[in-house]
C-alpha positions, -999 to +999 in steps of 0.1 A: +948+041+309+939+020+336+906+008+351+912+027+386+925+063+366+891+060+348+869+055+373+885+086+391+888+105+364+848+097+361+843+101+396+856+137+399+837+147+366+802+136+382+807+153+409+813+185+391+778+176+372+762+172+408+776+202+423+780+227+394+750+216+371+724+203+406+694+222+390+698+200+363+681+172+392+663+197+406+641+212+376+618+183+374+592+179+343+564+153+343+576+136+371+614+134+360+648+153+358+666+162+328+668+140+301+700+106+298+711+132+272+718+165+283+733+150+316+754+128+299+767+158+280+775+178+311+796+146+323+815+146+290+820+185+293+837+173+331+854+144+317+871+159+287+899+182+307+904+152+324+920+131+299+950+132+280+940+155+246+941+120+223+914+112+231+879+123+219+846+123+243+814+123+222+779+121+236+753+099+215+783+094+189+774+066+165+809+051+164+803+022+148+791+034+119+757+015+126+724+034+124+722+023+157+737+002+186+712-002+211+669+000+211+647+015+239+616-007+249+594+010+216+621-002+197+637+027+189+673+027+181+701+048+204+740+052+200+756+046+229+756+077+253+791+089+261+818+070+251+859+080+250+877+070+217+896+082+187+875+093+158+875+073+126+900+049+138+885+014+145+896-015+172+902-017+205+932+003+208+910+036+198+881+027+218+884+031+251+853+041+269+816+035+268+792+051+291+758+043+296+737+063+314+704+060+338+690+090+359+655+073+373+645+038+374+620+050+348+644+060+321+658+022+324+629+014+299+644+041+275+672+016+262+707+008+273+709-020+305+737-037+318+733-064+291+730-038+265+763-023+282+780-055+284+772-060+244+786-030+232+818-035+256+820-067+235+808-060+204+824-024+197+855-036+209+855-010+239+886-016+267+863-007+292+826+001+296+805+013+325+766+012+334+765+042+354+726+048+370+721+079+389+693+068+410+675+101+408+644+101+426+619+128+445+606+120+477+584+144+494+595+171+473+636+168+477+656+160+452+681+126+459+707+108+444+723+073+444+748+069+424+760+037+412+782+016+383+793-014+368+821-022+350+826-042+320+857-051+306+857-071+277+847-110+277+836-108+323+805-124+322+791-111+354+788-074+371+773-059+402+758-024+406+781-009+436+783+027+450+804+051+432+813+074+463+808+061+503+778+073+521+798+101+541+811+112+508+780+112+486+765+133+518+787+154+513+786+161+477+747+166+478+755+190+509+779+214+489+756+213+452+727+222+473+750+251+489+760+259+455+725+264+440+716+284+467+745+308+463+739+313+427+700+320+426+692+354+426+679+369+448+642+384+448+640+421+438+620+443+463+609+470+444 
């Protein structure tokens, strides 16, 4: 599978989490959304139909066999968080996805970078690999996003962060999940 199928195919699954899943950005704990985790799962949930059945999408699946493959700034150890492979068969071949995942410039201290991201491209012997950072933040009370990715292939030294949908599109997107949440809260009971 091509570079461009994938980063549709990852482009319509997001946008399912952001419209379909939006109080997941909304509901906001200690000063951040959701956790890396359960979004990441969601994406995987959006990705999965996506793909041709062969292939296997695991969230936080220690494919290597490793006890881990990346550490957070404590120095605790991670597995990757979404990646698209084969299970139990090694090489390049069978892997052909890793995802990692940022919401808020605070989780980037949680583990995972673009060097981190770049490694296990490398080292896990991934076709492809993306850094994908949400860019969730909460200004004045309103939930925003800015989503953007890099892509690693294999042995490219260098990557840049770069929008994953236009302005007009990502405006538009935010427009319909807020739409969306709206329609589905209940209404208050008057009794």
């Amino acid at each position: 599978m091509n570079r461009t199928s994938l980063q549709q195919r990852i482009r319509i699954a997001l946008r399912q989490v952001i419209v379909d899943e939006w109080s997941l950005f909304t509901s906001w704990t200690s000063g951040r959304p959701v956790s890396e985790r359960t979004i990441c799962t969601h994406l995987g949930w959006y990705l999965r139909p996506q793909l041709p059945r062969e292939w296997d999408v695991d969230c936080e699946y220690n494919r290597n066999g490793l006890a881990a493959v990346k550490a957070d700034a404590a120095g605790h150890q991670h597995p990757a968080d979404l990646i698209v492979h084969h299970r139990g068969l090694p090489g390049r071949g069978h892997n052909l996805l890793l995802v990692e995942l940022k919401v808020t410039a605070a989780s980037e201290n949680r583990g995972g970078s673009l060097q981190t991201t770049r490694d296990l491209v490398r080292d896990l012997q991934y076709q492809d690999g993306v850094y994908l950072h949400l860019n969730a933040a909460r200004p004045r009370g309103t939930t925003t996003l800015d989503p953007k990715w890099a892509w690693f292939p294999r042995n490219r030294p260098e990557v840049a962060l770069a929008p994953v949908y236009s302005p007009g599109t990502l405006d538009a997107i935010l427009r319909e999940a807020r739409r969306t949440l709206d329609a589905r809260r209940p209404a208050a009971r008057m009794d």
